[in-house]
Backbone of each chain as ProteinMPNN parsed JSONL, in Angstrom:
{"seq_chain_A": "XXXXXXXXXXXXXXXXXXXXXXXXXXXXXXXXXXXXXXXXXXXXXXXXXXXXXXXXXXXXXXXXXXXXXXXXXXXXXXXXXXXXXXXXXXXXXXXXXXXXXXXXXXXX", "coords_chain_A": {"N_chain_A": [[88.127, 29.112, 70.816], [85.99, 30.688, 68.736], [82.95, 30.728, 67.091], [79.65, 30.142, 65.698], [75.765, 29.328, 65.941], [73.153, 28.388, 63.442], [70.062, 28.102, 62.103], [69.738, 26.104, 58.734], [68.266, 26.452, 56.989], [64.647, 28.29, 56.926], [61.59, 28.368, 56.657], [58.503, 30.172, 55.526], [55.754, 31.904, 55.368], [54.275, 34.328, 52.973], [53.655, 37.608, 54.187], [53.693, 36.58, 56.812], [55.56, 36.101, 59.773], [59.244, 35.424, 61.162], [61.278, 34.02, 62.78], [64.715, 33.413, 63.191], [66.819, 32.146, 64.544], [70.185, 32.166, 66.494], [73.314, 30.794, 68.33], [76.094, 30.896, 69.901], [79.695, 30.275, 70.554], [82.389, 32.33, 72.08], [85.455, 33.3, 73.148], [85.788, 36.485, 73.88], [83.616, 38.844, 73.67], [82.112, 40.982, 71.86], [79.776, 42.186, 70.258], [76.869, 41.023, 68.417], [76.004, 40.596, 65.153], [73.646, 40.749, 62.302], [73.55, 40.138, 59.161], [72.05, 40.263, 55.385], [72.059, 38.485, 52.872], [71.555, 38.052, 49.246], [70.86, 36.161, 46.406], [74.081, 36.252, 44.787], [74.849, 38.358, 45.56], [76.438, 40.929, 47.828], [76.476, 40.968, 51.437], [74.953, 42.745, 53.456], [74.555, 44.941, 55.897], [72.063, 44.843, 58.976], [71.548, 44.879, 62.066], [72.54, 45.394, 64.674], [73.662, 44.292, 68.079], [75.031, 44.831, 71.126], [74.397, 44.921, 73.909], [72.092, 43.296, 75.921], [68.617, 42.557, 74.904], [66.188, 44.176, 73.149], [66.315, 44.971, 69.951], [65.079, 47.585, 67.283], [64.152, 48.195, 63.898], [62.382, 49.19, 61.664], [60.725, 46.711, 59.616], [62.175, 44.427, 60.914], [63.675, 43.653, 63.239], [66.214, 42.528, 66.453], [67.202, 40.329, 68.756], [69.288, 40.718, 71.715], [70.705, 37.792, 73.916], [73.416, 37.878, 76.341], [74.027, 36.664, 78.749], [73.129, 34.18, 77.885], [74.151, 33.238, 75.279], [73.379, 33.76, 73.082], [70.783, 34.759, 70.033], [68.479, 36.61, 68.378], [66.735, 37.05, 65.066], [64.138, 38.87, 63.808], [61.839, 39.327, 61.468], [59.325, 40.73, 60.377], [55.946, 41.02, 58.606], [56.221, 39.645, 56.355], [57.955, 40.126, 53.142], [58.17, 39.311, 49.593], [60.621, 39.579, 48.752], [62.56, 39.392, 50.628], [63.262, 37.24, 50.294], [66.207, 35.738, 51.08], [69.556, 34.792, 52.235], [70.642, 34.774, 55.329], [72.815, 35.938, 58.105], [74.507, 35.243, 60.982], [76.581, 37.201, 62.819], [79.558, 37.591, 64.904], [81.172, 40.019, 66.774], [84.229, 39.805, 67.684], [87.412, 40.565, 69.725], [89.445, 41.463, 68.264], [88.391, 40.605, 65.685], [86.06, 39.448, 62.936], [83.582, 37.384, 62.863], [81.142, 34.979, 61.218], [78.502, 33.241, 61.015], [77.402, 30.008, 59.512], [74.717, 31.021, 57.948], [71.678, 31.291, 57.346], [69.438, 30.565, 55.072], [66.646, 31.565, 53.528], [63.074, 31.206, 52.815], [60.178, 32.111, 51.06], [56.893, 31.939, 50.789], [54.175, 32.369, 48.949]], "CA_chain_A": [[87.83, 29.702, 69.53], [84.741, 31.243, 68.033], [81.194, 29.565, 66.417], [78.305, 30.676, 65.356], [75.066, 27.97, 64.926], [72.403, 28.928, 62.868], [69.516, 26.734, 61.144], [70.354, 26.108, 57.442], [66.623, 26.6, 56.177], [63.873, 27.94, 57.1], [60.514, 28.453, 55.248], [57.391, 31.351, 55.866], [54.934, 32.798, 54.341], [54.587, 35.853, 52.648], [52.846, 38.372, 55.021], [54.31, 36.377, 58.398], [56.592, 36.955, 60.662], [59.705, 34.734, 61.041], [62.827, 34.513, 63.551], [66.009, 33.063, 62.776], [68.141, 31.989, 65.815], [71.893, 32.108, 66.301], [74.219, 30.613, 69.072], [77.222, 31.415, 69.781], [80.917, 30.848, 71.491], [83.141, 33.043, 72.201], [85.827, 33.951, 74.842], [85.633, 37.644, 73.748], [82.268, 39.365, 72.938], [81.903, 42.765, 71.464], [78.591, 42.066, 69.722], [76.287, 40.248, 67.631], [75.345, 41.472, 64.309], [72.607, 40.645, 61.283], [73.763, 40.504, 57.668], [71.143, 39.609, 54.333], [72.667, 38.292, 51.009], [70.389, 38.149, 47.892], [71.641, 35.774, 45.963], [74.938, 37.005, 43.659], [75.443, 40.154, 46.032], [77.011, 41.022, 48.72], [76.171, 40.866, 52.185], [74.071, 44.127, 53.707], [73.966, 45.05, 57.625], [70.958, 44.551, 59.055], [70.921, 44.919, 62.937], [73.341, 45.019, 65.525], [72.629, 44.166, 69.373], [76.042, 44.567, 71.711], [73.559, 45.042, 75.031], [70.957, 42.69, 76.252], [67.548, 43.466, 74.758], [65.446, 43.975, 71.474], [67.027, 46.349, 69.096], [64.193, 47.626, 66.141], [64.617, 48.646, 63.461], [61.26, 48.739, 60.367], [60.065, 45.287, 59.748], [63.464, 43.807, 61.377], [64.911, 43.082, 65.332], [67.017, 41.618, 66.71], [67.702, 40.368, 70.316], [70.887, 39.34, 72.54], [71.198, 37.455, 75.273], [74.69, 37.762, 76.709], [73.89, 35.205, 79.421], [72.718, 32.72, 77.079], [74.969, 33.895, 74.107], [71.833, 33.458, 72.176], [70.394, 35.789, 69.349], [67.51, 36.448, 66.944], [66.615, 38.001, 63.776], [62.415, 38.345, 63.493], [61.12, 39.579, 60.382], [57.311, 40.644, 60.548], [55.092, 41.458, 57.714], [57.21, 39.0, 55.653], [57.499, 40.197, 51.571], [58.916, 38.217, 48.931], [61.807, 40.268, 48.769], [62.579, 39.107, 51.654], [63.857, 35.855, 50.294], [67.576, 35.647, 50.813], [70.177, 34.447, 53.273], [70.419, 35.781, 56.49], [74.288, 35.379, 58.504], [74.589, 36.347, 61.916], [78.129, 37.61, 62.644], [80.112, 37.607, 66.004], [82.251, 40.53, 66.876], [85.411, 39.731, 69.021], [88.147, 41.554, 70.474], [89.689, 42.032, 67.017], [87.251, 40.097, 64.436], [84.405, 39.299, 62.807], [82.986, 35.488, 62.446], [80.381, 34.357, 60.339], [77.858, 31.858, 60.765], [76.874, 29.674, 58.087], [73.911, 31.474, 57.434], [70.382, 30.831, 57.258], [68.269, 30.59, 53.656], [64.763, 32.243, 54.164], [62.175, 30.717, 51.533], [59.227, 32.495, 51.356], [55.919, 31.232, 49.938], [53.299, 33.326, 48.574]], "C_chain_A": [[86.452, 30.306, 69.518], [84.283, 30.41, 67.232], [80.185, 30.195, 66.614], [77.412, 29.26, 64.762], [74.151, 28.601, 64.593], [71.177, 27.852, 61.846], [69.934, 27.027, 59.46], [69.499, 26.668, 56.775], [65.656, 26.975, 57.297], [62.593, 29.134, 55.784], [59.084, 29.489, 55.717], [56.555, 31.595, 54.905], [54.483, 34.27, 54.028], [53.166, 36.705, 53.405], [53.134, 37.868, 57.019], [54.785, 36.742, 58.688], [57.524, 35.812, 60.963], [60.69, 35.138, 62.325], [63.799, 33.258, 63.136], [66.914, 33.146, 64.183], [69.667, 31.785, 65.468], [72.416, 31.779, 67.749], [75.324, 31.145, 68.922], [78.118, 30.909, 71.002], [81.889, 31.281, 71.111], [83.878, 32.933, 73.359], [86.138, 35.494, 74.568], [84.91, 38.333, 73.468], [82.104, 40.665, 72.835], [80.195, 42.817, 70.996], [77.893, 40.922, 68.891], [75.811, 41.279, 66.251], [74.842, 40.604, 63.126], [72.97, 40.988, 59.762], [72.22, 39.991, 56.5], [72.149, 39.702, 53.411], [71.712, 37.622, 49.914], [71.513, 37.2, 47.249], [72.853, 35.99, 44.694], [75.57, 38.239, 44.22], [76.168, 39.5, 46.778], [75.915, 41.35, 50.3], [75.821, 42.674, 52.587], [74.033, 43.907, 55.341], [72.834, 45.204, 57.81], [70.494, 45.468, 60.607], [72.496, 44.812, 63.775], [72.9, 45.104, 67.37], [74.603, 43.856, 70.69], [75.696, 44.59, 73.571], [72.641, 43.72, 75.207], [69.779, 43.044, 75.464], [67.071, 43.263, 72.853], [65.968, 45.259, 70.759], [65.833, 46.518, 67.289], [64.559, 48.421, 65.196], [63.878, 48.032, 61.545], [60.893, 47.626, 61.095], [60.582, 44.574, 60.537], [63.712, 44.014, 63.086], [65.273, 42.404, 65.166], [67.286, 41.512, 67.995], [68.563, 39.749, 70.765], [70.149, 38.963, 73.909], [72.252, 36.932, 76.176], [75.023, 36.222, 77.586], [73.336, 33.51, 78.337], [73.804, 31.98, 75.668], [74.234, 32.782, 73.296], [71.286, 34.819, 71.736], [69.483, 35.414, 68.513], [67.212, 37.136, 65.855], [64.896, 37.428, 63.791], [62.226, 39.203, 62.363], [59.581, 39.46, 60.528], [57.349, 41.386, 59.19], [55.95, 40.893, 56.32], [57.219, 39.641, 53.702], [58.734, 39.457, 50.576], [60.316, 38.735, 48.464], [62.749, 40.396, 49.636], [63.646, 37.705, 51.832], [65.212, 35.855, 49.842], [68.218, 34.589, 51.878], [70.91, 35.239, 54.262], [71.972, 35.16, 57.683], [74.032, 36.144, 59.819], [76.16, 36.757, 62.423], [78.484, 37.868, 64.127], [81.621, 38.971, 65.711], [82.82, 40.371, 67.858], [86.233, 40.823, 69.323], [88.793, 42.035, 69.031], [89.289, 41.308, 65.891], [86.186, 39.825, 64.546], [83.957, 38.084, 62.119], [81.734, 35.353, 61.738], [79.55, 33.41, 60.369], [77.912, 31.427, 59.154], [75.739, 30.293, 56.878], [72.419, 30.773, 57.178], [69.512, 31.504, 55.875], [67.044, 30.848, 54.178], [63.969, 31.463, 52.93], [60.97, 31.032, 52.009], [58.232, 31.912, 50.403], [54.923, 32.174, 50.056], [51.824, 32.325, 48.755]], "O_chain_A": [[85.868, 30.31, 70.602], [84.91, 29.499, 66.691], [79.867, 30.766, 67.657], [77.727, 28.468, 63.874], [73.972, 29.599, 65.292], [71.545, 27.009, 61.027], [70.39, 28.108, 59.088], [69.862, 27.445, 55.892], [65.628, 26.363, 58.364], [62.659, 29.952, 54.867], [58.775, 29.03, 56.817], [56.75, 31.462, 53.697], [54.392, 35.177, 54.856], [51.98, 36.451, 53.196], [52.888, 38.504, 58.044], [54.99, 37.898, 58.319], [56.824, 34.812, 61.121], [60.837, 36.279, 62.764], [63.319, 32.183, 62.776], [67.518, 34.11, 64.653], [70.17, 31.355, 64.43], [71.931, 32.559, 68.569], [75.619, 31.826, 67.939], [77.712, 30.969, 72.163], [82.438, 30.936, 70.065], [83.376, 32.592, 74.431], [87.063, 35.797, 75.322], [85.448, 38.967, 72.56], [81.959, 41.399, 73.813], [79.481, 43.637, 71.573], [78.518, 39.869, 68.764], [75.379, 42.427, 66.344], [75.582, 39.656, 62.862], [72.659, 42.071, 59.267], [71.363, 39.303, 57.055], [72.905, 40.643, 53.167], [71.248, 36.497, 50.101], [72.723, 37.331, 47.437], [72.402, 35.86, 43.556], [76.439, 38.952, 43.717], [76.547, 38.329, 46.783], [74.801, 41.868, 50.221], [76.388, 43.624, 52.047], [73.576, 42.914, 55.908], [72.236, 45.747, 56.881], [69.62, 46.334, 60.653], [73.425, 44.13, 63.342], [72.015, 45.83, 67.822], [75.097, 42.743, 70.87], [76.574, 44.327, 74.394], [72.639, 43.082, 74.154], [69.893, 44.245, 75.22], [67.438, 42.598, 71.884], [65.918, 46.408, 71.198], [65.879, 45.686, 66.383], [65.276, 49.38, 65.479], [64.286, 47.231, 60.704], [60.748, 47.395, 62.295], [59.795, 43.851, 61.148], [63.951, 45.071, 63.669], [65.147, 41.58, 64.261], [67.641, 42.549, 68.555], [68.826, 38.571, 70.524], [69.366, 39.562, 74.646], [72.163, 35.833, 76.725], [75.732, 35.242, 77.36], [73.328, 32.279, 78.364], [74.063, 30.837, 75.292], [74.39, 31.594, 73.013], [71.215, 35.8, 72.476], [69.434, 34.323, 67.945], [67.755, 38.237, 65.945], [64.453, 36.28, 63.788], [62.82, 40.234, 62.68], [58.861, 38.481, 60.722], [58.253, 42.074, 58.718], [56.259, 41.644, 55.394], [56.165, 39.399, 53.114], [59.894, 39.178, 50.877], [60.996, 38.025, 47.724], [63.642, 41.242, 49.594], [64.364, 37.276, 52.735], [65.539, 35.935, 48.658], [67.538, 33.668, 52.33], [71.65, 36.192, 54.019], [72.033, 33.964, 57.967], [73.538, 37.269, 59.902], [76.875, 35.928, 61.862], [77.571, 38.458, 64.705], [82.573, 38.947, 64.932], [82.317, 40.641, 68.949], [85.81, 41.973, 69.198], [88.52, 43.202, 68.748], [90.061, 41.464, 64.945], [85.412, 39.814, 65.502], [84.007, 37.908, 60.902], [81.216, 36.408, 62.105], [79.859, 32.494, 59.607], [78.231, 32.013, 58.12], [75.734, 30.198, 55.651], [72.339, 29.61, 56.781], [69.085, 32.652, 55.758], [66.54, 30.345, 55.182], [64.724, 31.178, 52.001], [60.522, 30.552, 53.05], [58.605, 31.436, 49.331], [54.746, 32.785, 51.11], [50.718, 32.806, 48.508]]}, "seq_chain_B": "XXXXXXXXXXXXXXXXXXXXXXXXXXXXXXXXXXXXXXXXXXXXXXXXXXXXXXXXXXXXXXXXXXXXXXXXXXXXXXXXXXXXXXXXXXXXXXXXXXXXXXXXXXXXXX", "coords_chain_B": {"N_chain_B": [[81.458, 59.439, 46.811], [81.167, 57.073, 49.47], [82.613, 53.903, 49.713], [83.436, 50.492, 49.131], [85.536, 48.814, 46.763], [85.837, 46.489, 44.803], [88.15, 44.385, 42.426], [89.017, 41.852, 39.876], [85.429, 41.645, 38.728], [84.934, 39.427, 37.598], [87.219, 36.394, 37.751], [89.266, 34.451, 35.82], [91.627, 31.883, 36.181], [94.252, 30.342, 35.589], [95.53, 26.64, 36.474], [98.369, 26.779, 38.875], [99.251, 28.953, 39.035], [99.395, 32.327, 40.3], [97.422, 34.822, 41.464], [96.27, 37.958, 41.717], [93.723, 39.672, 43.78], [92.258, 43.048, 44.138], [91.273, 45.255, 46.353], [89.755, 48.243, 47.434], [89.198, 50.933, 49.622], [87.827, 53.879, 50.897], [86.248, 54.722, 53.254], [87.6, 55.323, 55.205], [87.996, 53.417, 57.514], [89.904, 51.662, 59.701], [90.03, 48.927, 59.99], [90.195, 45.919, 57.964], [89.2, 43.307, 55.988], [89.3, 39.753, 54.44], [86.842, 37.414, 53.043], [86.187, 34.357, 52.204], [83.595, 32.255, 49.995], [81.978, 29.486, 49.704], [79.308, 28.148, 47.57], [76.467, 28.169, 49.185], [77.829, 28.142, 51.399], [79.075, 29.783, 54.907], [80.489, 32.683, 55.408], [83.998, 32.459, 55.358], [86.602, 33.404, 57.276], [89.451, 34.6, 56.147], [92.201, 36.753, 56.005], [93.26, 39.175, 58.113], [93.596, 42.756, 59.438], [93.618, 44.703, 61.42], [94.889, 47.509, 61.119], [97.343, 49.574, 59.76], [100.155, 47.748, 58.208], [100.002, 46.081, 59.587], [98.669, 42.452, 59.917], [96.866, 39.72, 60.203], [96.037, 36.04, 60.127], [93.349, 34.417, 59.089], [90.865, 32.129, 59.425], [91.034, 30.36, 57.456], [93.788, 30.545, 55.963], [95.544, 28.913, 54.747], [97.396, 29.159, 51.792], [97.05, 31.582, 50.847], [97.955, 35.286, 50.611], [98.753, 38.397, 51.843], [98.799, 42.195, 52.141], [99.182, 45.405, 53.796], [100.151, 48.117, 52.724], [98.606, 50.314, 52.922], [96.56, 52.704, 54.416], [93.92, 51.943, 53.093], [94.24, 50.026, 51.166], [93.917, 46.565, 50.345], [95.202, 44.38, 49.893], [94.413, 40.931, 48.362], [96.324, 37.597, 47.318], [95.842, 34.865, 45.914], [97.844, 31.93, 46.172], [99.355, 29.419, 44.215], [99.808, 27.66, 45.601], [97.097, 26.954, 47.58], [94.423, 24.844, 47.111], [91.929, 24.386, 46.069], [90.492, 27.011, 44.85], [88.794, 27.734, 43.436], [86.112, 30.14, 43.756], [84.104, 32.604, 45.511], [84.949, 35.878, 46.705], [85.352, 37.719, 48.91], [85.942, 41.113, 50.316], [86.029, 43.397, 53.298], [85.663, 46.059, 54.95], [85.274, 47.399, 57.996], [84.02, 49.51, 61.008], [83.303, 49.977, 64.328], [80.966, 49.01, 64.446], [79.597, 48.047, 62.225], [80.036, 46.217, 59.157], [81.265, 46.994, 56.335], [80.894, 45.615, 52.947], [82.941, 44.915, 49.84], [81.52, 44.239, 46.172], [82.144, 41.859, 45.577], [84.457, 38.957, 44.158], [84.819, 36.853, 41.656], [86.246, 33.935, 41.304], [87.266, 31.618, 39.133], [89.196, 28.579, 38.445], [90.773, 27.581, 35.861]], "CA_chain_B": [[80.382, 58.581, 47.427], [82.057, 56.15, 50.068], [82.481, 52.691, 49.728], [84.967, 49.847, 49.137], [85.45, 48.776, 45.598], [87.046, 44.93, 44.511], [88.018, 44.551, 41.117], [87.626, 42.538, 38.744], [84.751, 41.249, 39.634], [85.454, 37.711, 37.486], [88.071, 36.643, 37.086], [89.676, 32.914, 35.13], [93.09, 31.692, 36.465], [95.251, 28.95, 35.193], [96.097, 26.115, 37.537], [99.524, 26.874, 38.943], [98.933, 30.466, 38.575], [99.036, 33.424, 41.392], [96.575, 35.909, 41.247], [96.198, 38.894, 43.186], [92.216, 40.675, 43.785], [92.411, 44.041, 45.008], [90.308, 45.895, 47.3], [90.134, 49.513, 47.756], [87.855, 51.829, 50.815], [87.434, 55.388, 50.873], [85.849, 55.015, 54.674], [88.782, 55.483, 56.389], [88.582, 52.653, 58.305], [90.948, 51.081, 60.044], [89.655, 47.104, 59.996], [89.916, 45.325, 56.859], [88.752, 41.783, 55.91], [88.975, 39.097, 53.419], [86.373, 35.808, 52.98], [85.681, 33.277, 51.118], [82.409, 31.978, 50.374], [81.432, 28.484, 48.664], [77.933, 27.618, 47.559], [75.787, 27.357, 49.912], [78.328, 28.165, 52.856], [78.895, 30.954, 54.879], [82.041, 33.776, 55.138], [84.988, 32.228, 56.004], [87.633, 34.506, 57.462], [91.011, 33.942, 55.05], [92.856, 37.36, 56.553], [91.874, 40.648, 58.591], [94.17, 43.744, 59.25], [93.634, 46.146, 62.06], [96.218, 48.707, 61.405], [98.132, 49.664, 58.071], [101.49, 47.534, 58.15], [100.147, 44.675, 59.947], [97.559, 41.529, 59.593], [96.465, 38.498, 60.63], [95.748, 35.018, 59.631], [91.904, 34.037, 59.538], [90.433, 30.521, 59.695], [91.485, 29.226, 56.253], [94.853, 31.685, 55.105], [96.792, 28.544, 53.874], [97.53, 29.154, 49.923], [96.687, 33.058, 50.784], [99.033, 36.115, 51.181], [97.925, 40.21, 51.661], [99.373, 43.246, 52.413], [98.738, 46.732, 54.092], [100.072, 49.069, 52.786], [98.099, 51.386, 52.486], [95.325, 52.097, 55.064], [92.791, 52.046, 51.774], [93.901, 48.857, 50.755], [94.331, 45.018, 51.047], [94.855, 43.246, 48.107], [94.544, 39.64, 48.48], [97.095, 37.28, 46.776], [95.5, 33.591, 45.826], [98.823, 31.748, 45.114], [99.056, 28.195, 43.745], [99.673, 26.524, 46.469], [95.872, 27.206, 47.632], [94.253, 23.818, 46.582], [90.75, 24.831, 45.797], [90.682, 28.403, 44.786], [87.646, 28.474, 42.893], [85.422, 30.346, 44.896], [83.499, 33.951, 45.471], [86.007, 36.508, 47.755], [84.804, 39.166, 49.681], [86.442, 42.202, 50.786], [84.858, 44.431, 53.555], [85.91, 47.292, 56.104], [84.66, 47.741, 59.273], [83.737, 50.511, 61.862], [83.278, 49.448, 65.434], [79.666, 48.431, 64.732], [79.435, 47.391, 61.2], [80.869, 45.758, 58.413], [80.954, 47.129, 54.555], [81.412, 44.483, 51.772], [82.656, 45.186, 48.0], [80.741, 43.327, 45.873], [82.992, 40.602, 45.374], [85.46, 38.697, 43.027], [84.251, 35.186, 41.103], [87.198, 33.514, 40.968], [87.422, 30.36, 38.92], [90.697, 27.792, 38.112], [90.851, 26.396, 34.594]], "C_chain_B": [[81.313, 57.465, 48.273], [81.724, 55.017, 50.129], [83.588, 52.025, 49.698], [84.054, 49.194, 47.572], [86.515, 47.31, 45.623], [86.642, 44.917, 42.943], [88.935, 43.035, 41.031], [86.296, 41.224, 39.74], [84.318, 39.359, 38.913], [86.844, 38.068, 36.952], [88.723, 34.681, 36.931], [91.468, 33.007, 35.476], [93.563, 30.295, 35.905], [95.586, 28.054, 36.095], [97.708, 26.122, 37.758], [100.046, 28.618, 39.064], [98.535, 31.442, 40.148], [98.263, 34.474, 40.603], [95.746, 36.534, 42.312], [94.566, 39.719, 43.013], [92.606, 41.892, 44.79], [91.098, 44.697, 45.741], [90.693, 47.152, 48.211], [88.799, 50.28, 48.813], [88.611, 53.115, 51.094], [86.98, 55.903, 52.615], [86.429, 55.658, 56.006], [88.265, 54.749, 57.448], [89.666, 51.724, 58.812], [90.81, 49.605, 59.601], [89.754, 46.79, 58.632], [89.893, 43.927, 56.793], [88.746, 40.753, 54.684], [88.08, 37.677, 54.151], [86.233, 35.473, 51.894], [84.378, 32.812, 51.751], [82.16, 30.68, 49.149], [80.073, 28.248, 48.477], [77.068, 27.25, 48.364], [76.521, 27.514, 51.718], [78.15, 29.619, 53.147], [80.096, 31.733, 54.357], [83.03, 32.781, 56.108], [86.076, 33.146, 55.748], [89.086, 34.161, 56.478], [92.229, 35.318, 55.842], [92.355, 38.315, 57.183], [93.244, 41.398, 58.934], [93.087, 44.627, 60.573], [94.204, 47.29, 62.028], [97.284, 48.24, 60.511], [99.582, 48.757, 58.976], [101.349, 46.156, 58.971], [98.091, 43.943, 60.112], [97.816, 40.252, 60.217], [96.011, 37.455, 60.139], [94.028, 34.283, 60.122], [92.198, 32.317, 59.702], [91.206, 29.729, 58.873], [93.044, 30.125, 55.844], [96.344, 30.753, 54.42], [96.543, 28.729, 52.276], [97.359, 31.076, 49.82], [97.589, 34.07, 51.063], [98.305, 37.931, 51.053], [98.833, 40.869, 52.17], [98.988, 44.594, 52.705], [99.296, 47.407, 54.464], [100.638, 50.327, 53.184], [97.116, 51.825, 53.722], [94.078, 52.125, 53.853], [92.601, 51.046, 51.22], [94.141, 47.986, 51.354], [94.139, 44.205, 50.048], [95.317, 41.598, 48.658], [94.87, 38.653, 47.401], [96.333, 35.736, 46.535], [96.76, 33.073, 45.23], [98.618, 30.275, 44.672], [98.938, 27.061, 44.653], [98.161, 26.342, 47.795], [95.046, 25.821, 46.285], [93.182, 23.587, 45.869], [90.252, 26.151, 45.627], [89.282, 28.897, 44.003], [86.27, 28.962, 44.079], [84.994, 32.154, 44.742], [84.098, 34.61, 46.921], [85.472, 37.369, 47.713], [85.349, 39.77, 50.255], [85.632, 43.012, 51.775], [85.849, 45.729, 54.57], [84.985, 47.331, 56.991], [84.807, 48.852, 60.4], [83.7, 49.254, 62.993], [81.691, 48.379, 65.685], [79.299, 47.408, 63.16], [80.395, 47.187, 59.945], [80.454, 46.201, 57.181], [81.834, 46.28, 53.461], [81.601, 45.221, 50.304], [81.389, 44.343, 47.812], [81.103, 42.168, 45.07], [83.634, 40.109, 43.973], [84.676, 37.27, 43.169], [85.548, 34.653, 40.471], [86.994, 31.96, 40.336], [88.794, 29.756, 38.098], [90.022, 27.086, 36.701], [91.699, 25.87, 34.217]], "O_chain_B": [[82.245, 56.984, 47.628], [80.594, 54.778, 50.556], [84.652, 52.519, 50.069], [82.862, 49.093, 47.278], [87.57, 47.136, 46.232], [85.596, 45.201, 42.359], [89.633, 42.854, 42.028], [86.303, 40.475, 40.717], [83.706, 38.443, 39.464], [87.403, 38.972, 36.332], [88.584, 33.857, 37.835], [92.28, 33.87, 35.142], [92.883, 29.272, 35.981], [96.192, 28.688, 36.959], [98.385, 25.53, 36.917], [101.164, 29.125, 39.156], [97.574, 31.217, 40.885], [98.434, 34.857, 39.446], [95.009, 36.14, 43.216], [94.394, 40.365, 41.98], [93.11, 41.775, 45.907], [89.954, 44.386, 45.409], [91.45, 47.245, 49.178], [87.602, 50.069, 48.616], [89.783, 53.252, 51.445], [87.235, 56.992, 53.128], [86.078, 56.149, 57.079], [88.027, 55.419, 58.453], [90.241, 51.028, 57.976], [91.623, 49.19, 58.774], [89.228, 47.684, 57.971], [90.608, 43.315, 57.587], [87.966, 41.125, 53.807], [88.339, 37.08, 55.196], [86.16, 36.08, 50.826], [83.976, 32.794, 52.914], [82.162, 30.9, 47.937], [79.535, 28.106, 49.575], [76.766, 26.057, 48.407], [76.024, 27.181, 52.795], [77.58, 30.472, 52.466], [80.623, 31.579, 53.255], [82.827, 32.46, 57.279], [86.476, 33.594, 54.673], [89.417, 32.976, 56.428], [93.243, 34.785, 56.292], [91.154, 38.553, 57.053], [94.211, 40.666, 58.725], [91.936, 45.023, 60.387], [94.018, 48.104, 62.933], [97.89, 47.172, 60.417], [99.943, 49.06, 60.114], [102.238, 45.309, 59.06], [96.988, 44.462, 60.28], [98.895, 39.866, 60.665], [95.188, 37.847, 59.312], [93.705, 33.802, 61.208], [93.174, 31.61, 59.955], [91.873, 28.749, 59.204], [92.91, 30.083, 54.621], [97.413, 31.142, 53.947], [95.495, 28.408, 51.716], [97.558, 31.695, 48.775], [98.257, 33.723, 52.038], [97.512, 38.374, 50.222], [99.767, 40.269, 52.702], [98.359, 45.104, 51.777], [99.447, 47.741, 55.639], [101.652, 50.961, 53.478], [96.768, 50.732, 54.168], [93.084, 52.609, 54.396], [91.515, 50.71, 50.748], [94.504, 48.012, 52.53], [93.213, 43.569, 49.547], [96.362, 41.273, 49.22], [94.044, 38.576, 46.492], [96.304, 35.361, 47.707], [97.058, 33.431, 44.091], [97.45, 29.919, 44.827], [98.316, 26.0, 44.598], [98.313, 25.633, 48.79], [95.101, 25.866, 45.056], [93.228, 22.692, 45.025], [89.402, 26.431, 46.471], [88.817, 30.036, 43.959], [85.702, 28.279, 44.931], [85.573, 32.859, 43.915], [83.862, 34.108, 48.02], [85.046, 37.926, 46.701], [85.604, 39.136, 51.279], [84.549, 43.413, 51.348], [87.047, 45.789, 54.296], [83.804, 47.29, 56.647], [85.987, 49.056, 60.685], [83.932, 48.062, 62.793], [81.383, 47.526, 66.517], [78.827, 46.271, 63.156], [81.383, 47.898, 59.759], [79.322, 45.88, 56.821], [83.043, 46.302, 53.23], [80.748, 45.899, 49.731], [80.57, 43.906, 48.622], [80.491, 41.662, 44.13], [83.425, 40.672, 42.899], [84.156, 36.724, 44.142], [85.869, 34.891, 39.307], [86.549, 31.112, 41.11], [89.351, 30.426, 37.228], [89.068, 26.315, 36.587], [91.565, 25.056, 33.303]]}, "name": "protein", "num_of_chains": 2, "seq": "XXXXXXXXXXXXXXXXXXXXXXXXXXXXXXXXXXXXXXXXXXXXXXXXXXXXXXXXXXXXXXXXXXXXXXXXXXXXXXXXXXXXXXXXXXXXXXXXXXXXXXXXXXXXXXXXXXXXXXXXXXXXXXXXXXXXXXXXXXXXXXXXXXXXXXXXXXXXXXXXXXXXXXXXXXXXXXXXXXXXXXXXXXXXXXXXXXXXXXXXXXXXXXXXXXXXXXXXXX"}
């Protein structure tokens, strides 16, 4: 099957820089990809990384590592707008999985 | 303007009670997706659709039923026998790289 791990919480301060890890198994891998949800919305793409490597993109990257099937989400120049929940998403051969998601809490 | 559209966006059901959320995309994509999402969790898969006329069963799809169609839509059926139904459903479409979400249905059982 498919899994995504992801920490539940974590906490920054406003003007840092943060990363957000994600595991993963799979026996089919198309990609990794970066959602944000504000709380009440809907989920927003962020980043996608189907190569090795750091993918940029503004304040935001994200990096795979196929061999590891290990990923990150960094956030620099942190702003309080900033404070949502952050999902990283597994694409397979024909879907798309979901971590649990990781809560950002930023502190001013 | 292209997007995907889920209506309504609450909605109060009766226990014992089917009730269908629709979900419409303009993208012309092929992929379509339903989750569920409880408090605090993440997306869990409930059905997905590659290709009008046929679908697939996600993680959770007991109590759930859908249909495609259309390639535009995928209306997702909550019927009674779904044991815990209150919950926030998400609709999205997907390209090869990314995923577009309505902006979801608030479903609650009274």
């Amino acid at each position: 099957g498919q899994s995504l791990e992801q920490p539940s919480e974590v906490t920054a301060v406003e003007g840092a820089i943060v990363q957000i890890n994600c595991t993963y198994q799979t026996s089919g891998f198309y990609g990794l990809s970066w959602y944000q949800q504000h709380d009440g919305g809907a989920p927003t793409f962020l980043s996608y990384n189907a190569l090795d490597g750091l993918e940029e993109t503004g304040r935001f990257s994200s990096f795979l590592s196929r061999s590891d099937s290990y990923g990150y989400l960094l956030l620099q120049e942190l702003q309080m707008k900033d404070s949502a929940s952050y999902f990283c998403a597994l694409r397979g051969e024909d879907k798309i999985i979901f971590g649990k998601g990781t809560r950002l809490h930023i502190l001013p | 303007d292209g997007g995907i559209t889920q209506s309504p966006k609450y909605l109060f059901r009766k226990e014992g009670q089917n009730v269908t959320l629709s979900c419409e995309q303009n993208l012309n994509h092929d992929a379509m997706y339903w989750y569920r999402q409880d408090p605090g969790q993440g997306l869990r898969l409930i059905y997905y659709s590659q290709i009008v006329n046929d679908f697939q069963k996600g993680d959770i799809a007991e109590g759930y039923s859908v249909s495609r169609e259309k390639k535009e839509s995928f209306p997702l059926t909550v019927t009674s026998a779904q044991k815990n139904p209150t919950a926030f459903y998400l609709c999205a479409s997907s390209n090869d790289i990314e995923a577009f979400f309505g902006q979801g249905t608030r479903l609650t059982v009274v």
